[in-house]
C-alpha positions in Angstrom: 0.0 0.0 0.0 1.7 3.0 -0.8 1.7 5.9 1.8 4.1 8.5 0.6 5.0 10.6 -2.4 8.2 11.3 -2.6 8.9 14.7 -5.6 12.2 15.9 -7.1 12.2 19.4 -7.5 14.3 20.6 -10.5 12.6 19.2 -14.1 9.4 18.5 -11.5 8.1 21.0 -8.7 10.0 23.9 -10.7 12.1 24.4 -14.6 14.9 22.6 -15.1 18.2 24.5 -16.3 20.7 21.9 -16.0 19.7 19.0 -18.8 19.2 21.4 -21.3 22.6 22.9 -20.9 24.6 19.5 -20.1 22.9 18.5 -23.5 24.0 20.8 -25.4 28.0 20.1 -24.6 29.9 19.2 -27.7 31.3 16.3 -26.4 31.5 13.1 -24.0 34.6 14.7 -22.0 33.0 18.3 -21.0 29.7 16.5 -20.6 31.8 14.2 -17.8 33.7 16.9 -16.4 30.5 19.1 -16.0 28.7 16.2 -14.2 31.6 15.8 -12.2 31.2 19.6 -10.9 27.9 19.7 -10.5 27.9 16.7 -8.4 30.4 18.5 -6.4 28.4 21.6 -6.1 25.3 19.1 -5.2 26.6 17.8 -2.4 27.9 21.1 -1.1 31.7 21.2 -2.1 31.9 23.8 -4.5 29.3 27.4 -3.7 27.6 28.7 -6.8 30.5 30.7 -7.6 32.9 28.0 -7.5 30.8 25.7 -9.4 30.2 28.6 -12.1 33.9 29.6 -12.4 34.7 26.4 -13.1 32.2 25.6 -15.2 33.2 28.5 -17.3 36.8 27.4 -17.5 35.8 24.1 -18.3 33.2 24.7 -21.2 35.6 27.7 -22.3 31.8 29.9 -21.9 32.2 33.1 -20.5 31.8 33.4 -16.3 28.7 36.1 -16.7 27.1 33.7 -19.0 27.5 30.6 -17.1 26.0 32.7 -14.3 23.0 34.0 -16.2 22.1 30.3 -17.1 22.1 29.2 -13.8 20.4 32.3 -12.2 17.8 30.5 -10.5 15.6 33.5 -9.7 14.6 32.6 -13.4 13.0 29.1 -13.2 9.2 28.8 -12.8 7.4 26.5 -10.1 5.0 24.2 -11.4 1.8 25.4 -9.9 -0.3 23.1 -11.4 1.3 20.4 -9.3 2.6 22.2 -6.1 -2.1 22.5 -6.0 -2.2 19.0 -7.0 0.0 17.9 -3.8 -2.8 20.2 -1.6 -5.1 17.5 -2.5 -2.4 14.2 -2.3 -1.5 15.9 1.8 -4.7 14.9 3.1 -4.2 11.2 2.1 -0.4 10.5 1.8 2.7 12.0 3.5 4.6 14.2 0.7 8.6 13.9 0.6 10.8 16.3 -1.1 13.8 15.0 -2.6 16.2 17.2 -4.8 19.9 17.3 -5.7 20.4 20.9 -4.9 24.0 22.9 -3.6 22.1 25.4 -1.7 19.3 26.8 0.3 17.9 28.1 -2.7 14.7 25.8 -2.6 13.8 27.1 0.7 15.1 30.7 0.4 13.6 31.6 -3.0 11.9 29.2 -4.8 8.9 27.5 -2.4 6.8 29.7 -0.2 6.7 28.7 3.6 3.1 27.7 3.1 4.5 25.8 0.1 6.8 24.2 1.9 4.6 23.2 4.8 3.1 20.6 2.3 6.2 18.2 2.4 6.3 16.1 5.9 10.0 16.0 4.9 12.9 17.6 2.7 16.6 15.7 2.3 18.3 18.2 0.2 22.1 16.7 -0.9 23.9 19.6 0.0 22.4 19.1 3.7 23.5 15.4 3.6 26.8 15.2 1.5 24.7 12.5 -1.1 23.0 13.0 -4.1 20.9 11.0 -6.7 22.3 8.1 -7.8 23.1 7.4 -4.5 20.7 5.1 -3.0 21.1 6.3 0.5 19.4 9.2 -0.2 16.2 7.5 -1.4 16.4 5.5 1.8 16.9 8.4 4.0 13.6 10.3 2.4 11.6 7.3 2.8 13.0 6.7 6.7 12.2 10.1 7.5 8.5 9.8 6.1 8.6 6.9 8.4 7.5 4.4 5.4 9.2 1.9 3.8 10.6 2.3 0.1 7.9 -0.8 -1.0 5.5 2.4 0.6 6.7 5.1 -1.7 6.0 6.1 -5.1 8.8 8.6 -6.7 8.4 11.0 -9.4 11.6 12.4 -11.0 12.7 13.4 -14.9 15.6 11.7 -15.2 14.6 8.2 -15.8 18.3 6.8 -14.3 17.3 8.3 -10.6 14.0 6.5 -11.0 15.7 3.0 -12.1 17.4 3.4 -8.7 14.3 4.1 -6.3 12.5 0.9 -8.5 15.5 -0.8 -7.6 14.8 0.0 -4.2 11.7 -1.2 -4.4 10.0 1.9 -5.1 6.6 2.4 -7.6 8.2 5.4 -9.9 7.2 8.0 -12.2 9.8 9.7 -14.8 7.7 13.1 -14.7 7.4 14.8 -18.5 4.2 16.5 -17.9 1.2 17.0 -15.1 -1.4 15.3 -17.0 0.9 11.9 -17.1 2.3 12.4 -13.9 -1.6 12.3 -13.0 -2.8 9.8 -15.0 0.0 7.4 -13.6 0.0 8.2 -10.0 -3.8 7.8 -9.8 -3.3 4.5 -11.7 -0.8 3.6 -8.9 -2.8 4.6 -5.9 -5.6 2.8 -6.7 -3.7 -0.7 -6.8 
């Protein structure tokens, strides 16, 4: 019986900046370096600043422009779903569950009242993990005090939800609200 919901946030709960720049590297090397740094940044090694400086000596893109992709003030929430998880609270504990190297989510992007929906938010920069890493799953289900066989997860990048499956977890790769609907609905009536 599943008795959590468990959201990522970038790609999901708000725009997603990251994929579409990482895709549009020219090559497999600054594509592996630039993974490489952001995992660094998600986990809280590198700040912002750091992670954009050497991003732009990586990627040979100038530092202003690096920083005005990743200015997050820019990316939208998804309000269709943050008033679909309204309705999923009354019934289901909500977990959020984002690689993230800084406050940001809290600070600027989710409202307090927003963020009173989710009974629990594991950020990776707070816990030194990130996605792949299956601890983190584990630790968002543990402090929703469920079970990963309890959970479903909804995230964009299909590899992050092979791993929560793995773990025994219902998932959802998330590419719009009306699927992400018409799947979870499908799942929570089982």
């Amino acid at each position: 019986m599943i008795r959590a919901v468990i959201f990522d946030c970038f790609g999901v709960l708000a725009g997603g900046d990251w994929k579409d720049f990482w895709t549009t590297l020219p090559n497999p090397e600054l594509r592996s370096g630039a993974r490489e740094l952001r995992k660094a940044y998600d986990i809280g090694k590198l700040t912002q600043e750091e992670f954009n400086l050497k991003l732009s000596k990586l990627t040979d893109i100038p530092f202003q422009e690096i920083r005005s992709i990743f200015n997050s003030d820019k990316l939208a929430k998804n309000k269709q779903l943050i008033d679909y998880i309204r309705t999923l609270k009354t019934n289901y504990k909500i977990g959020l569950l984002s690689n993230v190297g800084s406050s940001w989510i809290e600070d600027k992007l989710l409202s307090s009242e927003e963020q009173s929906l989710f009974d629990t938010m594991v950020f990776s920069y707070r816990v030194s993990m990130a996605k792949p890493n299956p601890q983190i799953y584990l630790l968002a289900a543990s402090k929703l005090g469920v079970e990963p066989s309890e959970c479903v997860f909804v995230d964009d990048i299909a590899s992050y939800c092979e791993v929560a499956e793995k773990l025994g977890m219902k998932v959802i790769v998330y590419d719009s609200f009306t699927n992400l609907k018409d799947k979870l609905t499908k799942i929570l009536v089982e």
